[in-house]
N, C-alpha and C positions, 0 to 999 in steps of 0.2 A: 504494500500500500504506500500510495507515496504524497506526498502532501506539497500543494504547491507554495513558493517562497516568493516573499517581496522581494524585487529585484531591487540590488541601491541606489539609490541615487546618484546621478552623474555627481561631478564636484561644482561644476557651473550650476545645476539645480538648487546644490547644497548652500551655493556659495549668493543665490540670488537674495535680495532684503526684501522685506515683505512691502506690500505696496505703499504702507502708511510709515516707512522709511523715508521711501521714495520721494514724496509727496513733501517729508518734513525737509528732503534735501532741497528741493524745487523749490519751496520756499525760500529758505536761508541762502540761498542762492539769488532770487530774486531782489530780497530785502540788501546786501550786500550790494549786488548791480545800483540798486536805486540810490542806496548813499552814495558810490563814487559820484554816479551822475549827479546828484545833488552837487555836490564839491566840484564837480567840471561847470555844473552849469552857473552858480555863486561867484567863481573865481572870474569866469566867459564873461559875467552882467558885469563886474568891476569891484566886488570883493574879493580883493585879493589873499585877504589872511582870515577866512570863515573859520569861527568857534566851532566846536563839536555842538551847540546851542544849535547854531547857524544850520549847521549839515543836517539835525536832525527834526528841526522843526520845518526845511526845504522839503526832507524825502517822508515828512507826515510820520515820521516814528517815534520812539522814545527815545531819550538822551542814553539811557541804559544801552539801547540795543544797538546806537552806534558801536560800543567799546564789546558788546559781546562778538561784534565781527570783527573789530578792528582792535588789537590792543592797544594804541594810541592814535595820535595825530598825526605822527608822524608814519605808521603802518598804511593810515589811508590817503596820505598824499603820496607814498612811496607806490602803492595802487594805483592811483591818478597818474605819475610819471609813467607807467610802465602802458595805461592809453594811450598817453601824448607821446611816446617812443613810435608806438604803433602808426603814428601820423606819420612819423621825422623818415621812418627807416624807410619807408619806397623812393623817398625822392630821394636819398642820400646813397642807395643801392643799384635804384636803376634809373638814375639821368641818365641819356647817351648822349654823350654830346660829340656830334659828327660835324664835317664840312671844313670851314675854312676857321682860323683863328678867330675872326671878328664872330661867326656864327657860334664858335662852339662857346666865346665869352656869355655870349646872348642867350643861349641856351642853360647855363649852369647860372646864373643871376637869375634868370625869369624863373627857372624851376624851386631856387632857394626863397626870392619874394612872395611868392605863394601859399608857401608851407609857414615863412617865417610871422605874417600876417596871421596867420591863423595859430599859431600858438602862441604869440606874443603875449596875450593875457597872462597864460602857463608860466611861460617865462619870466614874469615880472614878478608872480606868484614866488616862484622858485628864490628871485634874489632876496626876498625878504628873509628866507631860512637857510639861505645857504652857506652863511659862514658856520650855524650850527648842527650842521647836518651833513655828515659824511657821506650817508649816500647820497645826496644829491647832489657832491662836489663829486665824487666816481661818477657819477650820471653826468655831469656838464665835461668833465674830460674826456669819457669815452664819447662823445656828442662832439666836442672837439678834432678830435681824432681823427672822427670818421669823416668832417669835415675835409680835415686836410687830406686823407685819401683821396675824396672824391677830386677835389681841386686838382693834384697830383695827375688824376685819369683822366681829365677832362684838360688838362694844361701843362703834359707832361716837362716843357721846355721852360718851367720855372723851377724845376730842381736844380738846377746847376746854379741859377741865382737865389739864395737862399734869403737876403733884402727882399726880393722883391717877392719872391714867395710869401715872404712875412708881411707883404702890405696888402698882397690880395686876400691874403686869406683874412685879416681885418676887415678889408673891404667889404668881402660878401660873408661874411659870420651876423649873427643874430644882433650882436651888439651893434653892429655900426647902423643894419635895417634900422634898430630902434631910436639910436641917435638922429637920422634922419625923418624919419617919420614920426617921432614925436616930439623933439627936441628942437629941431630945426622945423617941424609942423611940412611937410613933402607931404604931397599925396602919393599912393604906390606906382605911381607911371614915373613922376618925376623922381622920385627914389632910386628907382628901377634904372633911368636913363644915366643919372648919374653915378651912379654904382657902376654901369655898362662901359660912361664914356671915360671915369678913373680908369678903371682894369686898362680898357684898352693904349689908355696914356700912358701906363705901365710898361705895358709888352713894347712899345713900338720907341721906347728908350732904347 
């Protein structure tokens, strides 16, 4: 006589959470999403330095429930950077910039005034805690960096002058866009042009 046997369970069977897991993750997940946004979208309007007050009466939660996802302030601006990377990194990876010297300047300017327009709020954000904050001085050097690669690929023939490497990469870095566009008050065209026609007075020394 033989007696039939529950067969085991796979380990991916074993291993699945029961739906009302699932559901608690979706949420905490969602709640999470909503404060970054809050914090992108606070700093976007012209608050540049938002309270955990700030973050959690934007994203309609409790001040509690900020810090049970974030365990500081600095956790969810360090969150917030790792968006606004997600912004930086296409245009710093894949400009190409072809054709003639005067094209490929024009090409690597217009691509940086675009991106740098749109994160400049981020940015301003950032200099307000960045002398006390490690990672986001690692963050503005690796942002540098990549910077000057790109410049490199798109202007191979300023390595050998390392002056003048040094003035373009000023030129088109974040700080100067911002010197000019809010400082000197440029709109992004005229910015743009003259950003363009520097470079170019550079190379043709």
């Amino acid at each position: 006589m033989t007696t039939d046997r529950a067969k085991p369970s796979s380990p991916r069977a074993r291993r699945a959470p029961p739906p009302e897991l699932d559901g608690r993750f979706e949420r905490s997940r969602a709640t999470r999403e909503k404060i970054v946004a809050a914090l992108l979208d606070l700093i976007r309007a012209g608050n540049l330095s938002p309270t955990s007050e700030d973050v959690a009466q934007y994203a309609g939660v409790g001040h509690r429930t900020v810090f049970r996802h974030f365990q500081d302030m600095e956790s969810l601006f360090e969150e917030m950077n790792t968006k606004v990377r997600s912004l930086v990194q296409p245009v710093l990876a894949e400009t190409s910039c072809e054709g003639t010297l005067a094209q490929r300047v024009e090409q690597l300017v217009t691509a940086r005034a675009a991106t740098f327009d749109q994160i400049a709020a981020y940015y301003l954000s950032g200099e307000i805690r960045l002398h006390t904050s490690p990672t986001l001085q690692r963050a503005r050097a690796q942002f540098a960096a990549q910077q000057r690669r790109q410049l490199l690929a798109c202007l191979p023939q300023v390595e050998a002058r390392p002056d003048i490497a040094a003035a373009i990469e000023l030129l088109t870095s974040m700080d100067g866009w911002l010197r000019l566009r809010r400082t000197q008050g440029l709109s992004a065209k005229q910015s743009r042009l003259a950003v363009v026609a520097a470079v170019n007075r550079l190379l043709c020394d």
